[in-house]
FITI-235141 format. One record per atom (N, C-alpha, C): residue in one letter; atom name; x, z, y. Coordinates in nm, 4 decimals, always signed. Layout:
N
code,site,c1,c3,c2
A,CA,X,Z,Y .
...
***
This chain:
168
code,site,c1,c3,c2
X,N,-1.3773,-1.2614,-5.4920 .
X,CA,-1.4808,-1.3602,-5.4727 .
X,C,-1.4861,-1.3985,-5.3251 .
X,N,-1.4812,-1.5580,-5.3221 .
X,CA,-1.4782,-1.5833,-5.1130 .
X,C,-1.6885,-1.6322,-5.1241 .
X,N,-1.6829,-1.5968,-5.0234 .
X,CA,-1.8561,-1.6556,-4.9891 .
X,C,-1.8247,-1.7147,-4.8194 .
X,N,-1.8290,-1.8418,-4.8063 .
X,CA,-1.8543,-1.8878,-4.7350 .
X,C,-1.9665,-1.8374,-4.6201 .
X,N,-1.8879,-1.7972,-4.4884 .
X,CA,-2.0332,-1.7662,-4.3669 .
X,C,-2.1072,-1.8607,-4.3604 .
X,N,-2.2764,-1.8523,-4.3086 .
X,CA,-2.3174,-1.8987,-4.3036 .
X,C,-2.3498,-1.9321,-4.1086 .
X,N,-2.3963,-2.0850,-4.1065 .
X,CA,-2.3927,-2.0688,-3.9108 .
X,C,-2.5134,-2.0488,-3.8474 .
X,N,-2.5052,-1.9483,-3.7508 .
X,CA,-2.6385,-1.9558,-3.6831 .
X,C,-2.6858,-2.0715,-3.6179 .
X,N,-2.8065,-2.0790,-3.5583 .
X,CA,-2.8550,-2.1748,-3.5119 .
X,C,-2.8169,-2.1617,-3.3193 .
X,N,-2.8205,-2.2271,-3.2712 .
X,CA,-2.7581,-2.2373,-3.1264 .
X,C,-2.8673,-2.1666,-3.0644 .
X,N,-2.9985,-2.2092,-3.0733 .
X,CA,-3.1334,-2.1607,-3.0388 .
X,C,-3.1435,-2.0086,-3.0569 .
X,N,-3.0908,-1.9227,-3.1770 .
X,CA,-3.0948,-1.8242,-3.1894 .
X,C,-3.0146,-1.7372,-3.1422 .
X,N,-2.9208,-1.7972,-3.0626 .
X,CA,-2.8231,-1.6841,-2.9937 .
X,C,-2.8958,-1.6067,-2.8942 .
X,N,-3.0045,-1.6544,-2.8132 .
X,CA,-3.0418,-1.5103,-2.7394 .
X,C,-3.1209,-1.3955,-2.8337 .
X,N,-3.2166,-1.4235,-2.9387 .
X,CA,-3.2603,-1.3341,-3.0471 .
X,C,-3.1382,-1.2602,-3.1028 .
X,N,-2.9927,-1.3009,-3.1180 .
X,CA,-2.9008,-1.2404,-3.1741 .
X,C,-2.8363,-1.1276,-3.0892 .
X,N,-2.8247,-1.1981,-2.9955 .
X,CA,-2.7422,-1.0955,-2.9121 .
X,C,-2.8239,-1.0006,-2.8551 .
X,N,-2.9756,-1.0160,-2.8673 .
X,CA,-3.0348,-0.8749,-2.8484 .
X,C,-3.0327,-0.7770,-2.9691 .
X,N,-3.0177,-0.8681,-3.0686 .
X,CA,-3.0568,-0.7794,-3.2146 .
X,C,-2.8565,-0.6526,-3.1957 .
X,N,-2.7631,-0.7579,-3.1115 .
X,CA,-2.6360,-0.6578,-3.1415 .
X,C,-2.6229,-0.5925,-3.0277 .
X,N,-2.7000,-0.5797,-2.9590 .
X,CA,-2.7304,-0.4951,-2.8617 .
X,C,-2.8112,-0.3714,-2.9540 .
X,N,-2.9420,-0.4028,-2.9494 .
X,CA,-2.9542,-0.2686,-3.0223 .
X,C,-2.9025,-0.2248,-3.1618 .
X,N,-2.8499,-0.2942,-3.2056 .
X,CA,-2.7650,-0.2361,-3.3044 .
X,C,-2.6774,-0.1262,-3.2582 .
X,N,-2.5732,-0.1778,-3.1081 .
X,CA,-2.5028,-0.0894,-3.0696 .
X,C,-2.5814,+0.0594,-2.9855 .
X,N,-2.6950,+0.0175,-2.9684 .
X,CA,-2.8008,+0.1463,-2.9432 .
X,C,-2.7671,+0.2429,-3.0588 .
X,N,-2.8057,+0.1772,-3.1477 .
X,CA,-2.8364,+0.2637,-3.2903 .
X,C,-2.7041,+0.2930,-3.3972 .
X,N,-2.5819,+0.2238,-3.2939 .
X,CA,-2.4735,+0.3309,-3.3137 .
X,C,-2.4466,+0.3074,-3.4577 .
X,N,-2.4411,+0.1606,-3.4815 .
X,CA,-2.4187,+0.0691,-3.5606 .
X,C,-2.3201,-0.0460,-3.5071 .
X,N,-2.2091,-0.0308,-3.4905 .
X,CA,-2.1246,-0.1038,-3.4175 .
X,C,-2.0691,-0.2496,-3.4845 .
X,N,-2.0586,-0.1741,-3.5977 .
X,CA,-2.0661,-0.2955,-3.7364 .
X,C,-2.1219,-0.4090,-3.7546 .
X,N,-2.2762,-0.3879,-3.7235 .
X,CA,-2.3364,-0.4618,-3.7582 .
X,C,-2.3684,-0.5706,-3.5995 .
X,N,-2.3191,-0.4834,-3.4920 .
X,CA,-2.3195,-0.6092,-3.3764 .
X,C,-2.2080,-0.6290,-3.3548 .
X,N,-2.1164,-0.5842,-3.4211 .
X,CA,-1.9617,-0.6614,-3.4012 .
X,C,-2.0071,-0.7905,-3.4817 .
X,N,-2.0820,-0.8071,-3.6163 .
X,CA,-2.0804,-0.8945,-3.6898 .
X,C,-2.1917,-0.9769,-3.6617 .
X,N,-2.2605,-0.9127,-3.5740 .
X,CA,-2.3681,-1.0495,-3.5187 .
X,C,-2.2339,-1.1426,-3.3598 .
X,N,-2.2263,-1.0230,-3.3362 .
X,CA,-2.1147,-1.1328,-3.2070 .
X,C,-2.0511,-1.2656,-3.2730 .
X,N,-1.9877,-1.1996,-3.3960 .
X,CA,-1.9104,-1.2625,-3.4347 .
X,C,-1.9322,-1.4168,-3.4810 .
X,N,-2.0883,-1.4024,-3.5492 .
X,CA,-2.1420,-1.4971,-3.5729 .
X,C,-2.1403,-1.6181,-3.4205 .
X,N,-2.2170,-1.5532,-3.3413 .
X,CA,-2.2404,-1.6410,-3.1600 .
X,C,-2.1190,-1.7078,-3.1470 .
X,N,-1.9876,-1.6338,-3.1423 .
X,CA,-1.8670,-1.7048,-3.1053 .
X,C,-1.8152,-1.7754,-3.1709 .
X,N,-1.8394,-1.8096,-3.3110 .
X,CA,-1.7858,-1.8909,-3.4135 .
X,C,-1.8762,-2.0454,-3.3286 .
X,N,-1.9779,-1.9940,-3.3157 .
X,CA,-2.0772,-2.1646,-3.2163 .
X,C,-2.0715,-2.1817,-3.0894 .
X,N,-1.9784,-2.0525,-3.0317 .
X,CA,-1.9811,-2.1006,-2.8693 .
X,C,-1.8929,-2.0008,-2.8245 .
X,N,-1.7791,-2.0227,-2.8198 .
X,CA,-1.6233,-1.9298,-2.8669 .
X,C,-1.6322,-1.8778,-2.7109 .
X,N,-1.6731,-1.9228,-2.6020 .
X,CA,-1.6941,-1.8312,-2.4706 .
X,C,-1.7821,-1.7600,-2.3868 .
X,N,-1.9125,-1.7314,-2.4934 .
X,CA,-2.0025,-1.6689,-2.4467 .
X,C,-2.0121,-1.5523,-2.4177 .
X,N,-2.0351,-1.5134,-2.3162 .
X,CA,-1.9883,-1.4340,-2.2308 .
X,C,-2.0395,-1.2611,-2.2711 .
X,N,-2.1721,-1.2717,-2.2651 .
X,CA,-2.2387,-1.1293,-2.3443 .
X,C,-2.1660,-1.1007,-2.4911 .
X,N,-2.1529,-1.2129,-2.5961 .
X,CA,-2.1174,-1.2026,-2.6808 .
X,C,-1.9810,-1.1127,-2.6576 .
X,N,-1.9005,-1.1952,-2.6128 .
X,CA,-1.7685,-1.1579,-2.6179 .
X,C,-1.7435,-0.9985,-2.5309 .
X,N,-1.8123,-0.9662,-2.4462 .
X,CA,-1.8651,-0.8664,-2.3821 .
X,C,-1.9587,-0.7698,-2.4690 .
X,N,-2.0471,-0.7537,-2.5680 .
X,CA,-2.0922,-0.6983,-2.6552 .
X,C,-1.9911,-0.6776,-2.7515 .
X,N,-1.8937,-0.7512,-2.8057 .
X,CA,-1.8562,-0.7446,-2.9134 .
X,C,-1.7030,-0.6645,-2.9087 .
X,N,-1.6737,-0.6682,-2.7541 .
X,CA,-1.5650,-0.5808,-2.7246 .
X,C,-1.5718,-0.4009,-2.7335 .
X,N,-1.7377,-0.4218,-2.6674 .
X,CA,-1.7958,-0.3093,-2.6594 .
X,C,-1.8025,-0.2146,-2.8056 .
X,N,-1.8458,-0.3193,-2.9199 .
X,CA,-1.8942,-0.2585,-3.0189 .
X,C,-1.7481,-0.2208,-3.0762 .
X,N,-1.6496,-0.3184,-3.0908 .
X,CA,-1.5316,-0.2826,-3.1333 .
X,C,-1.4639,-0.1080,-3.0694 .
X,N,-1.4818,-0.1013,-2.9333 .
X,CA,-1.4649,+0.0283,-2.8470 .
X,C,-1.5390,+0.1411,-2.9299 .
X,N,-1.6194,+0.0741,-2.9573 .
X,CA,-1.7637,+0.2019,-3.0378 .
X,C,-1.6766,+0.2420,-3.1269 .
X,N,-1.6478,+0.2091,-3.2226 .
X,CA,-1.5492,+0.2121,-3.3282 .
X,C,-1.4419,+0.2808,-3.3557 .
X,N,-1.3714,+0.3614,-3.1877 .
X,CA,-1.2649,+0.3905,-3.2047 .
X,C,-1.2957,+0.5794,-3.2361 .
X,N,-1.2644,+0.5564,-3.3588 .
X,CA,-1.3197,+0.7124,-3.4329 .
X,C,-1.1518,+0.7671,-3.4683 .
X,N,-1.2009,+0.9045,-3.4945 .
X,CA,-1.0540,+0.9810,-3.5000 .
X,C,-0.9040,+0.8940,-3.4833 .
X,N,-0.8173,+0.8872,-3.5761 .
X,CA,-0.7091,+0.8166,-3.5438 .
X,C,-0.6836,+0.6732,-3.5626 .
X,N,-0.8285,+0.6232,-3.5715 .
X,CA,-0.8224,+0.4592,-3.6215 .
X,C,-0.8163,+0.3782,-3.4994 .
X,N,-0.7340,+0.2523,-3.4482 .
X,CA,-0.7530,+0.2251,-3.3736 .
X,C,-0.7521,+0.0750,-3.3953 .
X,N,-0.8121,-0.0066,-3.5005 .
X,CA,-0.7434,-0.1187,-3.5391 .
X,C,-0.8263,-0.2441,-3.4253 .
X,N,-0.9264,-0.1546,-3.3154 .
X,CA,-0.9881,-0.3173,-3.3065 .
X,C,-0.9448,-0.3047,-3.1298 .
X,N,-0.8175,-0.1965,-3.1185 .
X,CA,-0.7806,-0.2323,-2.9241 .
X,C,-0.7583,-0.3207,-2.9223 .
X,N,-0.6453,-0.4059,-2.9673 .
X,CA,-0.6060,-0.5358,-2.8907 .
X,C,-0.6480,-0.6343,-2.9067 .
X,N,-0.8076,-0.6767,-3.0036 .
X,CA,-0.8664,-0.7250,-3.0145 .
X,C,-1.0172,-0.7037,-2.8716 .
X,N,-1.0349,-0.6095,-2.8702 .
X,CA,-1.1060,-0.5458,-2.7756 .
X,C,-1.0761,-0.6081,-2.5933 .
X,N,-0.9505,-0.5793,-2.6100 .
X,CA,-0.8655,-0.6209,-2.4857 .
X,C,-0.8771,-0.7499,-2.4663 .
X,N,-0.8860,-0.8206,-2.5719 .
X,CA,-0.8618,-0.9394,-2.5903 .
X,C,-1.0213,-1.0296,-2.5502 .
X,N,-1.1405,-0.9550,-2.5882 .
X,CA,-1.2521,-1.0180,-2.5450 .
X,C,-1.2851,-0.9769,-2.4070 .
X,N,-1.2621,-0.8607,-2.3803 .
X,CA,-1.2543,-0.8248,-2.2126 .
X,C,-1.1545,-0.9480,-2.1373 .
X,N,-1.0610,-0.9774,-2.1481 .
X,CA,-1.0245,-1.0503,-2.0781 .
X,C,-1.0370,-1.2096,-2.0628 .
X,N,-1.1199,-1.2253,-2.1598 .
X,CA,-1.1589,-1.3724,-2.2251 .
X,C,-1.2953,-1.3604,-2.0568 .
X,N,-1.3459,-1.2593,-2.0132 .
X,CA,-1.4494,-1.2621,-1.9171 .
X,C,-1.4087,-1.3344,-1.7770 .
X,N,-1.5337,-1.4149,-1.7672 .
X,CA,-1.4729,-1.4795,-1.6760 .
X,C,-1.5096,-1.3936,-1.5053 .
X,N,-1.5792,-1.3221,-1.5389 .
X,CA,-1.5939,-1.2250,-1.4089 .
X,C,-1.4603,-1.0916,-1.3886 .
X,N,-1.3659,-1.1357,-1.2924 .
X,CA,-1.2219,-1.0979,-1.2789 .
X,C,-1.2923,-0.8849,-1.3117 .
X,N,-1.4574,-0.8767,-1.2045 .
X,CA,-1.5097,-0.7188,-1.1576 .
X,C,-1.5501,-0.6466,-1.3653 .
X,N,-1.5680,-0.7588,-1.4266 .
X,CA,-1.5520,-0.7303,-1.5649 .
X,C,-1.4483,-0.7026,-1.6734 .
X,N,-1.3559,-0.8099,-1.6140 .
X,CA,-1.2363,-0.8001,-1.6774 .
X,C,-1.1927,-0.6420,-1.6542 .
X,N,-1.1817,-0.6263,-1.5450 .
X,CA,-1.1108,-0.4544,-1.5049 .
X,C,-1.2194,-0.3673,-1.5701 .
X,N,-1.3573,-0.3464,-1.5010 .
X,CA,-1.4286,-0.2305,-1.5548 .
X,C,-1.4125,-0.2374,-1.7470 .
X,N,-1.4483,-0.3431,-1.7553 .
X,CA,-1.3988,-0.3280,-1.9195 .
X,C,-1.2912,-0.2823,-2.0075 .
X,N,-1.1986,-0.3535,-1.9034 .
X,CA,-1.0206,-0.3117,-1.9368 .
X,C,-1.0544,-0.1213,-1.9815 .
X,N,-1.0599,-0.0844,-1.8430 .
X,CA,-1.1304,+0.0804,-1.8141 .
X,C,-1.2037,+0.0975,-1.9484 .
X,N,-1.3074,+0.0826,-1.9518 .
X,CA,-1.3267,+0.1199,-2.0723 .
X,C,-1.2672,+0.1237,-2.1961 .
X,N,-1.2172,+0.0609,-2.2352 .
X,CA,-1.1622,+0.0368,-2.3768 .
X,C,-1.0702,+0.1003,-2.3413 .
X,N,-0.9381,+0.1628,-2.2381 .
X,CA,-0.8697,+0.2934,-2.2271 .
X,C,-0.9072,+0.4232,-2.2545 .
X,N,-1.0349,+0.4331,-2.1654 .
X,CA,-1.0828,+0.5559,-2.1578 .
X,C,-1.1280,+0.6045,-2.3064 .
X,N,-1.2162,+0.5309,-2.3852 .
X,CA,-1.2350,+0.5241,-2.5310 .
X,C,-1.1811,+0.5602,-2.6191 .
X,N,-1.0482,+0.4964,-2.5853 .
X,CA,-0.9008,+0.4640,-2.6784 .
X,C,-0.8476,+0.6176,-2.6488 .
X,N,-0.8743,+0.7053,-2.5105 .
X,CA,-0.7938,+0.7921,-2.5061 .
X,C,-0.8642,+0.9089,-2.5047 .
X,N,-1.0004,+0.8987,-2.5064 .
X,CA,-1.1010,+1.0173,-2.5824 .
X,C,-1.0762,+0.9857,-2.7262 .
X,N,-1.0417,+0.9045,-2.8268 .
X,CA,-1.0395,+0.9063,-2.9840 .
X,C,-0.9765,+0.9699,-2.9949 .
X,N,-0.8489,+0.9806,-2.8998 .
X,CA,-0.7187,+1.0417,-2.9391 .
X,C,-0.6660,+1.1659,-2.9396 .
X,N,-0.8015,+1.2323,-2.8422 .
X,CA,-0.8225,+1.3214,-2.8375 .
X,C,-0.8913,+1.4209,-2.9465 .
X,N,-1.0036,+1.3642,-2.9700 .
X,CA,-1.0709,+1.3569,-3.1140 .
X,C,-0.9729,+1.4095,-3.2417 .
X,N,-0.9040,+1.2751,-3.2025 .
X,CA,-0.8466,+1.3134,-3.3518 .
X,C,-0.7103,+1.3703,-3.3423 .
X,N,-0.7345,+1.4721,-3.2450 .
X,CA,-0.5671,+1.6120,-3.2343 .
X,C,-0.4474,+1.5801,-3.1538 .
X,N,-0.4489,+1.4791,-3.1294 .
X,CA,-0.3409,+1.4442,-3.0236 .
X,C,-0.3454,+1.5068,-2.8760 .
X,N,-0.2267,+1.5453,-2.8838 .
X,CA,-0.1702,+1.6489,-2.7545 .
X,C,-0.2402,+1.5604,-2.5951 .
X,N,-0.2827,+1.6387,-2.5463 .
X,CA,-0.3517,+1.5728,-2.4174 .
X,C,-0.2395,+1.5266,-2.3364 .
X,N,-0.1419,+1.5701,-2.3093 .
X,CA,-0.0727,+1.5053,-2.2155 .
X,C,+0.0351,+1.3938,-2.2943 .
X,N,-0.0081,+1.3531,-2.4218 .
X,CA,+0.0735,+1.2347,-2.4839 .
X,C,-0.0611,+1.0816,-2.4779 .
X,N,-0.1878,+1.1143,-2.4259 .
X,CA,-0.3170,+1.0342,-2.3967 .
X,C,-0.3201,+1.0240,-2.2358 .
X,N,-0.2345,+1.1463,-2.1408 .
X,CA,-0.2898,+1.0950,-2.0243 .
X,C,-0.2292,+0.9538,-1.9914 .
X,N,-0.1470,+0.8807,-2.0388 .
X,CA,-0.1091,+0.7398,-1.9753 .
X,C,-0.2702,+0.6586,-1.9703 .
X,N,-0.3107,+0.6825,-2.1096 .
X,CA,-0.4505,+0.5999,-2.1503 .
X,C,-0.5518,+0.6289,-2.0339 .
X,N,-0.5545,+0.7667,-1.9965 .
X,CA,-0.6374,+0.8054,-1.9419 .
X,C,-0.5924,+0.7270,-1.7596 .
X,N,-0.4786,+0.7382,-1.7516 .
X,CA,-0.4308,+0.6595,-1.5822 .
X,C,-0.4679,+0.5186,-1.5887 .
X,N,-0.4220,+0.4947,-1.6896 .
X,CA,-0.4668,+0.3015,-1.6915 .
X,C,-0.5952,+0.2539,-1.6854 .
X,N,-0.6857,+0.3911,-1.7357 .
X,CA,-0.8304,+0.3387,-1.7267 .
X,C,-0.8897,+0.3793,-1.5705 .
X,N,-0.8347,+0.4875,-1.5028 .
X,CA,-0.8667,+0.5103,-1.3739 .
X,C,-0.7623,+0.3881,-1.2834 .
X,N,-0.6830,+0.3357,-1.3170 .
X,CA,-0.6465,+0.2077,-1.2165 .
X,C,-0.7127,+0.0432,-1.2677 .
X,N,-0.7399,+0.0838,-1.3757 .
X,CA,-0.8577,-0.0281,-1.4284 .
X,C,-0.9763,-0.0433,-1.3127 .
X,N,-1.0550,+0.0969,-1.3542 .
X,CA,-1.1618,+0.1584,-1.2462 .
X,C,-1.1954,+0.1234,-1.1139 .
X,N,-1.0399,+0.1674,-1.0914 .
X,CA,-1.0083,+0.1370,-0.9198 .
X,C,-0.9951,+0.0045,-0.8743 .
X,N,-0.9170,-0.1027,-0.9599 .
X,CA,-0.9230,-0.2158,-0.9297 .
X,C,-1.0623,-0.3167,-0.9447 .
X,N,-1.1449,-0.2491,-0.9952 .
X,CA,-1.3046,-0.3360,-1.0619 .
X,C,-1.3717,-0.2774,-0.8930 .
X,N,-1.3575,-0.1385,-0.8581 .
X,CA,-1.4315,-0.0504,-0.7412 .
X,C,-1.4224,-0.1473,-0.5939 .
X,N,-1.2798,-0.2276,-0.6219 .
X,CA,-1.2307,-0.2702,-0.4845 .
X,C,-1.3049,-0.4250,-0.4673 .
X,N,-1.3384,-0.4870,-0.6131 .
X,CA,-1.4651,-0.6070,-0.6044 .
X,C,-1.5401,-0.6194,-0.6792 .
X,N,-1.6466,-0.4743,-0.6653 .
X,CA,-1.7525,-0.4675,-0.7078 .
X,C,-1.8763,-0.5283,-0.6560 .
X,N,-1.9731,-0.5280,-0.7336 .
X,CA,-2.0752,-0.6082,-0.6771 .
X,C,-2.1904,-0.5224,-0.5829 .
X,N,-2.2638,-0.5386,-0.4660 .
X,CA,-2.2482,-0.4750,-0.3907 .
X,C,-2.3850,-0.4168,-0.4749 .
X,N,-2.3820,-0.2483,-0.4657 .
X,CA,-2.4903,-0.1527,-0.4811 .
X,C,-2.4873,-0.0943,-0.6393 .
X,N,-2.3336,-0.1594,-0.6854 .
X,CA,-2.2753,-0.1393,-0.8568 .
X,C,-2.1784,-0.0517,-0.8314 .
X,N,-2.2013,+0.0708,-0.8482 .
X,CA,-2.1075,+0.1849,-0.8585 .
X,C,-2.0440,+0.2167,-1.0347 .
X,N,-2.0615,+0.1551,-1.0812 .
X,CA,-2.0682,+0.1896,-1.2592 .
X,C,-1.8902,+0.2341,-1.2216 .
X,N,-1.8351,+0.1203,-1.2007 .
X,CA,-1.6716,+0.2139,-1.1814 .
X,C,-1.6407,+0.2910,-1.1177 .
X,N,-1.6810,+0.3703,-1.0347 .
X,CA,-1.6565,+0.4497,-0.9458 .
X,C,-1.7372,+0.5971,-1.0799 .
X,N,-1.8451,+0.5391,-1.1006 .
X,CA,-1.9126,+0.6414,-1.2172 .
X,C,-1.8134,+0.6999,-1.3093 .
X,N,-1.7199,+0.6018,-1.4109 .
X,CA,-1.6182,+0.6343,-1.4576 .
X,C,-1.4962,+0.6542,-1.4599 .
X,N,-1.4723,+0.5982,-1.3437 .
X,CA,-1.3551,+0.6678,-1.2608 .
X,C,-1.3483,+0.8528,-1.2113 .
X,N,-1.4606,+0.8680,-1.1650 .
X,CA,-1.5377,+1.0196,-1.1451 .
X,C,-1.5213,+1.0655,-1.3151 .
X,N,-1.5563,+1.0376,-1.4220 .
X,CA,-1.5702,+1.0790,-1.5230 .
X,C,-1.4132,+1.1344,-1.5572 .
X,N,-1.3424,+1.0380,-1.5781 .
X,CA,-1.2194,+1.0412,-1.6074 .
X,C,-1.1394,+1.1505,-1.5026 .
X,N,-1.1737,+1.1699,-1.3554 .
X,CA,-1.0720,+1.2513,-1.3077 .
X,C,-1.1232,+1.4029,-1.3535 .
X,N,-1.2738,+1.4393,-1.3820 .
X,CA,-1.3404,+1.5354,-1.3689 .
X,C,-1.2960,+1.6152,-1.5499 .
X,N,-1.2537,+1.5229,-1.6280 .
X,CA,-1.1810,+1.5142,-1.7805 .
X,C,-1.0421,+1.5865,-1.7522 .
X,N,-1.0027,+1.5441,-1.6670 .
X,CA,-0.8381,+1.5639,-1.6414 .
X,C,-0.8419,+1.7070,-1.5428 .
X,N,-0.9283,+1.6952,-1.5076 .
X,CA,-0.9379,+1.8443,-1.4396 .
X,C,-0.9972,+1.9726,-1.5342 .
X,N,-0.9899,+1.9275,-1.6329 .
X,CA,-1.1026,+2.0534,-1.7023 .
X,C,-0.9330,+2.1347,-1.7794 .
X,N,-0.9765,+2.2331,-1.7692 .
X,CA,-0.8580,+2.3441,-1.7863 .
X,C,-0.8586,+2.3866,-1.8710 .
X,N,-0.9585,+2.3249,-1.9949 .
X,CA,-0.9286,+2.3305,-2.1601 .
X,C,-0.8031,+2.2674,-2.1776 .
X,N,-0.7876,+2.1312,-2.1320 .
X,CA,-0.6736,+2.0633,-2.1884 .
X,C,-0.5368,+2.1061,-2.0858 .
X,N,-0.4256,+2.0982,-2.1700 .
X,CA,-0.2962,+2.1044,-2.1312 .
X,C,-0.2165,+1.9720,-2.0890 .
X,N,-0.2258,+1.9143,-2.0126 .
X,CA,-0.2097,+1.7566,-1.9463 .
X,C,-0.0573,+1.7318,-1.9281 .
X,N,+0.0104,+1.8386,-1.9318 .
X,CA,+0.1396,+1.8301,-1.8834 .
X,C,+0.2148,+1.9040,-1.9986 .
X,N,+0.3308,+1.8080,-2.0281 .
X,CA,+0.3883,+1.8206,-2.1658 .
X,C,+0.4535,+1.9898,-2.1293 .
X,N,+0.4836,+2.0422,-2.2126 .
X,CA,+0.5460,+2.1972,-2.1588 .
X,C,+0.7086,+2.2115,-2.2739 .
X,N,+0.7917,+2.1311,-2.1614 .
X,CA,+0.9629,+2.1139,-2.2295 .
X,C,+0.9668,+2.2770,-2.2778 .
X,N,+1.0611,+2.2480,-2.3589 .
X,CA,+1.1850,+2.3683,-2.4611 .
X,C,+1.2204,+2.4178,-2.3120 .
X,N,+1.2579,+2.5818,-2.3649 .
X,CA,+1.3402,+2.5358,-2.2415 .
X,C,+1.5121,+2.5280,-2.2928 .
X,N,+1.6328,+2.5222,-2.1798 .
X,CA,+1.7460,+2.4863,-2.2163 .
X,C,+1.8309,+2.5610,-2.2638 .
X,N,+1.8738,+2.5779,-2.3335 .
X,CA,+1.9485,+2.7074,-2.3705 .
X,C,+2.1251,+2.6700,-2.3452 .
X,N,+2.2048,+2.7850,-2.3108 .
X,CA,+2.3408,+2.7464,-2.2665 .
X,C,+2.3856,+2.6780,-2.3512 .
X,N,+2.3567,+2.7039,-2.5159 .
X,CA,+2.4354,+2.6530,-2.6276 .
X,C,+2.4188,+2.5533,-2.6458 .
X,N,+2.3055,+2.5068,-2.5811 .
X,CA,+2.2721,+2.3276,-2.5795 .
X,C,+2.3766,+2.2052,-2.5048 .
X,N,+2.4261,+2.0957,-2.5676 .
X,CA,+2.4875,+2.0500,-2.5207 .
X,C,+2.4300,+1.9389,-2.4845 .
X,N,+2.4046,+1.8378,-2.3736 .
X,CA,+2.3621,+1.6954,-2.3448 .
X,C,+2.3982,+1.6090,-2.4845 .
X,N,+2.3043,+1.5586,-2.4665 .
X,CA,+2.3741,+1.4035,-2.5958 .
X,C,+2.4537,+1.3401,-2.5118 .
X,N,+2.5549,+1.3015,-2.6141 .
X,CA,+2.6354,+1.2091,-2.6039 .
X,C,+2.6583,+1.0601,-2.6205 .
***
């Protein structure tokens, strides 16, 4: 069965995008991915929207599912603030590489995820807005992750045995 969406009203996009805001409070990602979704179908570059709705997609990334990164990536960079584009980028790594963690994957096959979101970090830190530390916040997060001596960060090779021959 298809059911046609129905369109919001233009007027109601600031009532909406608060309603998928707290949706994503209440850890309902679903339901403000699908209010975003609505805003951008009437105004394909709005900026919170597309910025909320990246966010909520990030929310999302549970054990080994990862179906909404490059969609995610994709509304982060749609931002027209370059200090957003990066801190966001950052996020949706860092996210992407705590799920992966989550869901059993060897820590040092996630630290790439985890570097890209600390040079994300670093590049948002260098034109930030002045008295906005938020990247520097998760940049700190991420090295203080990589330092914790639960995880094994560094792959640990076979070792070589004489009888081993190089590929050919």
């Amino acid at each position: 069965m298809t059911y046609e969406l129905k369109r919001i009203s233009t007027a109601g996009i600031t009532e909406a995008i608060a309603k998928a805001q707290l949706y994503r409070s209440l850890n309902e990602p679903e339901e403000a991915e699908s209010i975003c979704r609505d805003i951008l179908a009437i105004e394909p570059r709005h900026q919170l929207a597309l910025r909320t709705l990246g966010l909520a997609l990030t929310d999302q990334f549970m054990g080994g599912s990862f179906d909404g990164d490059r969609e995610a990536e994709q509304c982060f960079q749609q931002l027209d603030d370059r200090y957003e584009q990066l801190y966001y980028a950052g996020i949706a790594y860092e996210r992407r590489a705590k799920a992966q963690l989550r869901a059993g994957q060897p820590p040092y096959a996630v630290l790439p995820l985890f570097e890209h979101a600390m040079r994300s970090f670093e590049g948002a830190e260098t034109i930030r807005p002045a008295g906005n530390d938020d990247a520097i916040l998760r940049w700190n997060r991420c090295a203080r992750l990589l330092q914790t001596s639960s995880y094994v960060w560094e792959q640990e090779l076979a070792p070589f045995d004489k009888q081993d021959t190089p590929p050919t």
